[in-house]
N, C-alpha and C positions, 0 to 999 in steps of 0.2 A: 676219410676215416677218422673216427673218435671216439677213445678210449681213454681208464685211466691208466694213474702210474702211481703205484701205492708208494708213502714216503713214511719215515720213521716215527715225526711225528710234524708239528704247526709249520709250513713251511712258508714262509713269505718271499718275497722281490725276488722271484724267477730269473735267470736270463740265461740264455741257449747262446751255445756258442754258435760260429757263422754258418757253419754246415750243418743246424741243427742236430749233432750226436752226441753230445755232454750240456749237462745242465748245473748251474752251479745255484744254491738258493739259501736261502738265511732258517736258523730253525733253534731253538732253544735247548742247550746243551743238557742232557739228562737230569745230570746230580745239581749245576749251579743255577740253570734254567737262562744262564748268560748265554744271548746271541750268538750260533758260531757258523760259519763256512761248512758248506755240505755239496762235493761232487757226486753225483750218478750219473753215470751212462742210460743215454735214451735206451729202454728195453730191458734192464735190468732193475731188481727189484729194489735196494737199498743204496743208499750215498754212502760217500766216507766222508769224515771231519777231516779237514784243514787244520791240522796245529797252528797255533800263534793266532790264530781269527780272532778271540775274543771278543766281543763287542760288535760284530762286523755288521754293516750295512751295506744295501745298496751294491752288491756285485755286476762287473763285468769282464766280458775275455778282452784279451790280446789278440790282435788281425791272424796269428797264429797258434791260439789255443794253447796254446802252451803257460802261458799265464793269466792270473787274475787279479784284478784290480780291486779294490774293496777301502771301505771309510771304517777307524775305530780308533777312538781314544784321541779326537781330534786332529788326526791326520787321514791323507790320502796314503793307499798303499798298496803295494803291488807282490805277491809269491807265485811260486812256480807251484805249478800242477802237482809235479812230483815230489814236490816239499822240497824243506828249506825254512831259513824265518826268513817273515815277512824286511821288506823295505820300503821304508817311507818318503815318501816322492814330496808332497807340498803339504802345509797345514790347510786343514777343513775343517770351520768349528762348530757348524751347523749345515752337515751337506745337503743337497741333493742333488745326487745323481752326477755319471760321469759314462761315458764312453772311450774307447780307444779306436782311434782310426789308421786306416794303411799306412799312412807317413809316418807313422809312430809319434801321432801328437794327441796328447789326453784334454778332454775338455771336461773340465769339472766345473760343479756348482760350489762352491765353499759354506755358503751362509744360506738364510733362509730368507735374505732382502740381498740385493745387489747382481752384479753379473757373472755369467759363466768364466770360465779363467780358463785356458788350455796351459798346459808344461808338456815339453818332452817327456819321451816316456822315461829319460834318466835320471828327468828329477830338476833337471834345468829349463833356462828359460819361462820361468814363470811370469807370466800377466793377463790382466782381463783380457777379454776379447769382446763381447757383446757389447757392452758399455760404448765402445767405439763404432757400433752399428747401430744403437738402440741407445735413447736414453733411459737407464732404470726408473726414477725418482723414486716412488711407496711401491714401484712394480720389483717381483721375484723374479729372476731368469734361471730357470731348473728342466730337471729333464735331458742335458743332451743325450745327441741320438748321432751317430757319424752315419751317412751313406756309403755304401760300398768306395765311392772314388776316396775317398778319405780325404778331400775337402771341404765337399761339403754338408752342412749336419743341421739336424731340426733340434727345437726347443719350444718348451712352452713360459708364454711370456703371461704370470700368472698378477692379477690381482686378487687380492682380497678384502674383505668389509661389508657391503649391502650385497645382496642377490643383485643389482644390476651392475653394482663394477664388478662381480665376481665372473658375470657371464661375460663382461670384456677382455677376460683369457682369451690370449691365441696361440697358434702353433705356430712357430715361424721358419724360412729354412734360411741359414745363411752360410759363407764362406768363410773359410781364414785368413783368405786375402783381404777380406773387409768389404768387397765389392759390391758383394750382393745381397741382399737382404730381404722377403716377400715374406708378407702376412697370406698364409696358407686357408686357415679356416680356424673360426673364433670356438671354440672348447675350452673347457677345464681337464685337461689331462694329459698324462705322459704321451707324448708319438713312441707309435713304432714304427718299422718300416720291412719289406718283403717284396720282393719280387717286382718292384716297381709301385708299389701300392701303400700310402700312409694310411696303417692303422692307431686308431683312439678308441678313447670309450665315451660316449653322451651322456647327456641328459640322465636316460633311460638303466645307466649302466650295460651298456649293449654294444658291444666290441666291433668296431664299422669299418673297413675297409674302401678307399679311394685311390684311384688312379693320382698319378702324382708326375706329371712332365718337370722333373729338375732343370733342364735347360731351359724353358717359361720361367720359371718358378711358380707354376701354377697348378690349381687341383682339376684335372683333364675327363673327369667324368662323373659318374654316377657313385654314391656307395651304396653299400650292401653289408647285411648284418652279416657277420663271422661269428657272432656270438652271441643268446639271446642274454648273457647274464652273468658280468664276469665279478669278481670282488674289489671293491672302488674304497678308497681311502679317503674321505670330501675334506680334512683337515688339513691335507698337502697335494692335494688334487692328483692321486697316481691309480691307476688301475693294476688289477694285480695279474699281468699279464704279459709274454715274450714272443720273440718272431726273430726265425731264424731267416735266412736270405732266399731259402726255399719257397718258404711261407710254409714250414711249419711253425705252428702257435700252441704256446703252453700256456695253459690260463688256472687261477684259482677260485673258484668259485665266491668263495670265502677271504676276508680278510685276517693277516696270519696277527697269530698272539694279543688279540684286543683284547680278551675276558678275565678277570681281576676280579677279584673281594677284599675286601679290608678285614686285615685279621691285626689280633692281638698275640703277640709275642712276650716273654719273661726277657730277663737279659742274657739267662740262658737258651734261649731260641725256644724255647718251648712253647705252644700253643695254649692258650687260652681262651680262644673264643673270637668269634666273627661279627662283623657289622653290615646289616644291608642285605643285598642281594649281588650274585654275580651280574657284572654286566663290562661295558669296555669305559673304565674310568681310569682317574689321578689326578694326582695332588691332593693327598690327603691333608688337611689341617684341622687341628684340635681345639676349640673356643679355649679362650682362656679357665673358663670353671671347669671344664672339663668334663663337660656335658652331654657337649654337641659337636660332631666333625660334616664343615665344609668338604666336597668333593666333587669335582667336575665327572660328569655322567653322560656319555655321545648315545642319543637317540638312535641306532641306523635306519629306520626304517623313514623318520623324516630328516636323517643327514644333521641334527642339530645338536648341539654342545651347550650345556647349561651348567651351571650348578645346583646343587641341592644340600639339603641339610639334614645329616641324619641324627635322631634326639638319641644319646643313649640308654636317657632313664627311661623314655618311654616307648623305644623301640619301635618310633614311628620314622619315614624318609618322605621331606617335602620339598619342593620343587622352590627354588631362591629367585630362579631368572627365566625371561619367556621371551626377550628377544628369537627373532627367528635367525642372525647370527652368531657368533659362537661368545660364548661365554665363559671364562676360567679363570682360574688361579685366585680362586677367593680367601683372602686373609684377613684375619679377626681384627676388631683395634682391640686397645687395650683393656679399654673395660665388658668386652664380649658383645657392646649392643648393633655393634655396624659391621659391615664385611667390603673392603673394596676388594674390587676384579678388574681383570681385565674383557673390554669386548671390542670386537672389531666390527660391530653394528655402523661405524663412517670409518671407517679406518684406523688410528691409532689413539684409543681411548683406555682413559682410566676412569671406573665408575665407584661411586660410594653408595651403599642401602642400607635400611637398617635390618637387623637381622629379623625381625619377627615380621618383616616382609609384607606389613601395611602399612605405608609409604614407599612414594615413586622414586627410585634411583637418582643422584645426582651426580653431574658431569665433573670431576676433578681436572681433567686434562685430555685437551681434544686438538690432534694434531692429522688432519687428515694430508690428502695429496699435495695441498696446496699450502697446508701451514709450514711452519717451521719451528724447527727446536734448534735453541742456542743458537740461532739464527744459519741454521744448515739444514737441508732438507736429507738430514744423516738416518732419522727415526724409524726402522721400521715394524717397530715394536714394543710394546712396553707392558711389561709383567709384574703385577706386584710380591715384593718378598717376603716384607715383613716393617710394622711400624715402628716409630719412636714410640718410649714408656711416654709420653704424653702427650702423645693421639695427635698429633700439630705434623707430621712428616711421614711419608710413605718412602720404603726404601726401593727400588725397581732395576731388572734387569733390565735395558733399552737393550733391543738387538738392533743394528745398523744395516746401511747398505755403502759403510764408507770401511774400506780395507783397512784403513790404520786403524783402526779401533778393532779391530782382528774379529769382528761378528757381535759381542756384546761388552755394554760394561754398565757401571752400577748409576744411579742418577736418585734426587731427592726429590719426591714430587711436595708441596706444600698439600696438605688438607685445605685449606682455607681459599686455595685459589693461589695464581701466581705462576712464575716461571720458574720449572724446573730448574738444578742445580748438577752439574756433572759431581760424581765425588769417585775419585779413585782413578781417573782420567790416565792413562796409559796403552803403549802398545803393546796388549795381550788382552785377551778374553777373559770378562769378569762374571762372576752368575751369582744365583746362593745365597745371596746377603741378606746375613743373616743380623740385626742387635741386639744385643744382649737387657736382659731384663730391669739394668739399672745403667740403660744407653751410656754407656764408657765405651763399649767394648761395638766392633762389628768383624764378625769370622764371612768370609767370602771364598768363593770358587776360583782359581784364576790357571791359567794355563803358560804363563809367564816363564815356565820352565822348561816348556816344550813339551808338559804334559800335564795333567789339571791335578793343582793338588791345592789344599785348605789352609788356609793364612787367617791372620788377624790382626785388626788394624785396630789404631784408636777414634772415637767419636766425641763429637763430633766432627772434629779434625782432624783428618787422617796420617798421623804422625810414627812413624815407626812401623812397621810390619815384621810378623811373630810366625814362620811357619806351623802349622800345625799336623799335619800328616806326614807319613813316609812310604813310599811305594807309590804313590796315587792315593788321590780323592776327591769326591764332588759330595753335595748334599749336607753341609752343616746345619747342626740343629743343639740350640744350648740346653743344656740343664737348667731348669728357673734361677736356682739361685745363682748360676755363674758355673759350680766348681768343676764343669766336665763341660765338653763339647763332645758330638758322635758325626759321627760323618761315615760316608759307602767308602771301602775301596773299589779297585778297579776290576775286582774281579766279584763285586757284589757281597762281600763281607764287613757287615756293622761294624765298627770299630768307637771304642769311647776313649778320651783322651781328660785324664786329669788336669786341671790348668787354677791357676791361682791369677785372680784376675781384681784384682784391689787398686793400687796405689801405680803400681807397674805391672806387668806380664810376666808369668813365664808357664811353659805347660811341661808336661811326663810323658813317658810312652807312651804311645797306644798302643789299647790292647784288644784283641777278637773277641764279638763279642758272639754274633750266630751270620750262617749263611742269610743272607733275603735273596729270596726270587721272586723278584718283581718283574713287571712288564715292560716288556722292551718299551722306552721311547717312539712315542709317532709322530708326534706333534713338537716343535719349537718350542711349545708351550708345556711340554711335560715336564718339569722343574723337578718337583720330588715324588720321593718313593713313599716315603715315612714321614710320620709325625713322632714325639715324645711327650709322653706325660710329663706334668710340673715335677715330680720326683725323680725320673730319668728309670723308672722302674719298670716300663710297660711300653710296647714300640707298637705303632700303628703302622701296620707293613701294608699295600697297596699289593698284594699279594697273585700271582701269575696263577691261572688256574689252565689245567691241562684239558680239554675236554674230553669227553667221557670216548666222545668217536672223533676221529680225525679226520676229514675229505680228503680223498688224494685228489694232488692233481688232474687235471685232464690235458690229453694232448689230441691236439688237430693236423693232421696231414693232408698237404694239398687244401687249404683253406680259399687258397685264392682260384681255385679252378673255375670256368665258366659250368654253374648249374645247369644253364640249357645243353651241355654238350651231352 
């Protein structure tokens, strides 16, 4: 049987508890449009919110439904059904994905390079686990999945970069004991699992079911479609789909909260006017004249992420990049004629073009499987943020796959050629990095508190650190001449901060400036929400657009039955 289940409103990352009758899902909070926790009961018509969710990702239950598991605000964390605030179990600073199994041990993925980690569910005992089955190197370990015994659990062991290492994804099942370990069947997607049967989603986006003998550890038959067409995420390889132990299967058609426009806002939140067309983008950035804004745009129909460049005097949008892998996070240099990005066309590249996009791309920094940075093969990503005033140094997020660098931190790459430089080298998560327009000054992300908030250092040499937020913040962006920084709170409220940044430092309160609802994060790569004009006058918000009609869910019962019966 299959039917839907109407939802309130975008609902993303499904997951059905063990006995398929509650489903917990992700869905953008009315007024803030911030991510939050949504239970309904299989059969009724609407969810309730989850107090304290905020930001929430990636939900799963407790082998007793009683609790939920959930990622936000760079931690792992765990509330009960019936409320309560949340508690935070281990840090995650770029998750994907977590399970909880019968023995009551949670295996998470913390980053978006590196291995799965399990911790008791109380919060103890934290350490990798895959890593000692698997070597990571440039490979992700996300997705886990526990089996019923609650030892042992699948995952997918993902690459990324060309279409041919990406198809080198596999599913693999392994134990806690560390014993066992089998390469399942090679896909790009999350496992599920039902009734004895591991389901994925292919090629085709087509939700496939196979017998699966875990004492083998091998795939014991034939599959068969369960689905002709589920909603696929090709950025973090996830289908948007769940399986309860029955084999009933909640699936979304559609993928949740992609569709964005770039708007303009006053400092009072007011509306001014739109750029472009709706479609699933970010990372707004604004050419230095103020012309032109860089933005990453995901094709779905050929699965591919470019940049492009929208004029705004002449109200035309062109296309910057044609690799067939992904391309993003395009930043101006200084004098508005070149744009570096990031592409994972070999693996860990930083490219330069010049903006008027006749002339071939050149290679700044190419770190694939087998190179090495600062002589460790820690790299598994590299984002540009923003440049030196004279055009000679790229400032970049590196996300890792090495734990003590807690998922990212900042690095210099030379323009010219050469070897990168760490700067800011520490144990906490670095992002953001931001330099100021007469390079003294660099404001960054950092999580160093046990929760992300905006600092400032000096450049080139990183001497002293100036907080600059209070409550939470990510997303620093200066005012040209210096005298303000703005940055998100945690709960998606602009905030600008006066600062006197001369001879020494110091800054003033921040203050509110307008809500932004932007699009939740999908990608590692989704860096910022906004841009600011040179004047600090006019906000380029990346702006969450509700769609006009919403799909509900659909749900399958009895998926796994023999059709000939």
């Amino acid at each position: 049987m299959e039917f839907a289940i109407p939802v309130p409103g975008e609902v993303g990352q499904p997951a059905l508890s063990l006995d398929g009758k509650l489903l917990v899902y992700v869905s953008p909070d009315e007024k803030t449009g911030i991510p939050m926790l949504f239970v309904q009961r299989v059969g009724t018509p609407a969810g309730a919110e989850i107090a304290g969710s905020e930001g929430a990702s990636y939900p799963f239950w407790s082998p007793d439904d009683a609790e939920i598991g959930f990622f936000a605000h760079d931690k792992l964390q765990k509330v009960e059904v019936s409320g309560g605030s949340p508690r935070t179990l281990a840090k995650a600073s770029y998750p994907r994905g977590a399970s909880w199994g019968a023995k009551n041990v949670i295996l998470f993925a913390p980053d978006v390079g590196g291995p799965i980690w399990r911790v008791d569910a109380d919060g103890s005992h934290a350490e990798p686990l895959t890593s000692k089955l698997i070597p990571v190197g440039q490979d992700s370990h996300r997705w886990p999945l526990f089996l019923p015994d609650g030892e042992h659990f699948l995952f997918l062991r993902a690459r990324f970069g060309t279409e041919e290492e990406g198809r080198a994804s596999a599913i693999y099942l392994g134990s806690l004991s560390g014993k066992d370990l089998k390469l399942l069947i090679q896909v790009r997607s999350n496992p599920g699992y039902a009734d004895g049967h591991l389901l994925y989603v292919d090629e085709k986006k087509s939700l496939i079911a196979v017998p699966l003998d875990v004492s083998k550890g091998t795939i014991a038959g034939d599959g068969r479609v369960i689905v002709e067409t589920v909603g696929y995420q090709p950025a973090v390889y996830r289908g948007a789909f769940t399986a309860a132990a029955d084999g009933t299967v909640i699936y979304n058609k559609s993928s949740m909260g992609a569709q964005s426009i770039l708007t303009w806002f006053d400092r009072a939140g007011q509306e001014l006017g739109k750029v472009g067309q709706t479609s699933v983008q970010a990372n707004p950035a604004i050419s230095p004249e103020g012309d032109r804004v860089a933005v990453d745009i995901t094709d779905l129909r050929e699965n591919n992420l470019d940049i492009w460049i929208e004029d705004l005097k002449k109200g035309t949008s062109t296309r910057f990049t044609f690799d067939p892998a992904e391309e993003t996070d395009g930043v101006w240099s200084p004098d508005g004629s070149s744009i570096a990005y990031r592409s994972n066309a070999g693996g860990l590249d930083v490219k330069l073009k010049k903006a008027h996009g006749l002339e071939p791309e050149r290679m700044l920094l190419k770190a694939g499987a087998d190179a090495k940075v600062f002589g460790a093969a820690d790299a598994f990503d590299l984002i540009p943020n923003s440049w030196t005033p004279d055009g000679q140094q790229l400032l970049c997020s590196m996300q890792t796959t090495q734990q003590e660098s807690q998922g990212s931190e900042l690095v210099l790459v030379p323009v010219s050629g050469g070897t990168p430089t760490r700067f800011l080298a520490s144990h906490s998560a670095k992002s953001n990095g931001q330099i100021s327009a007469d390079g003294k000054w660099v404001a960054f992300a950092s999580d160093e508190s046990g929760d992300w908030e905006v600092y400032v250092t000096t450049f080139p040499g990183a001497a002293g650190k100036w907080q600059i937020s209070r409550g939470g913040g990510t997303e620093p962006r200066w005012r040209h001449d210096g005298k303000e920084i703005f940055y998100l709170g945690p709960t998606g409220v602009l905030m600008a901060v006066p600062v006197d940044a001369g001879e020494t430092f110091s800054s003033g309160t921040p203050a509110e400036l307008f809500q932004v609802r932007g699009r939740a994060p999908i990608s590692s790569t989704d860096l910022f929400t906004y841009d600011v004009s040179r004047d600090g006058q006019r906000f380029l918000v990346n702006q969450y657009v509700k769609p006009a009609y919403v799909s509900p869910l659909t749900i399958v019962q009895h998926s796994l039955a023999d059709p000939a019966r």
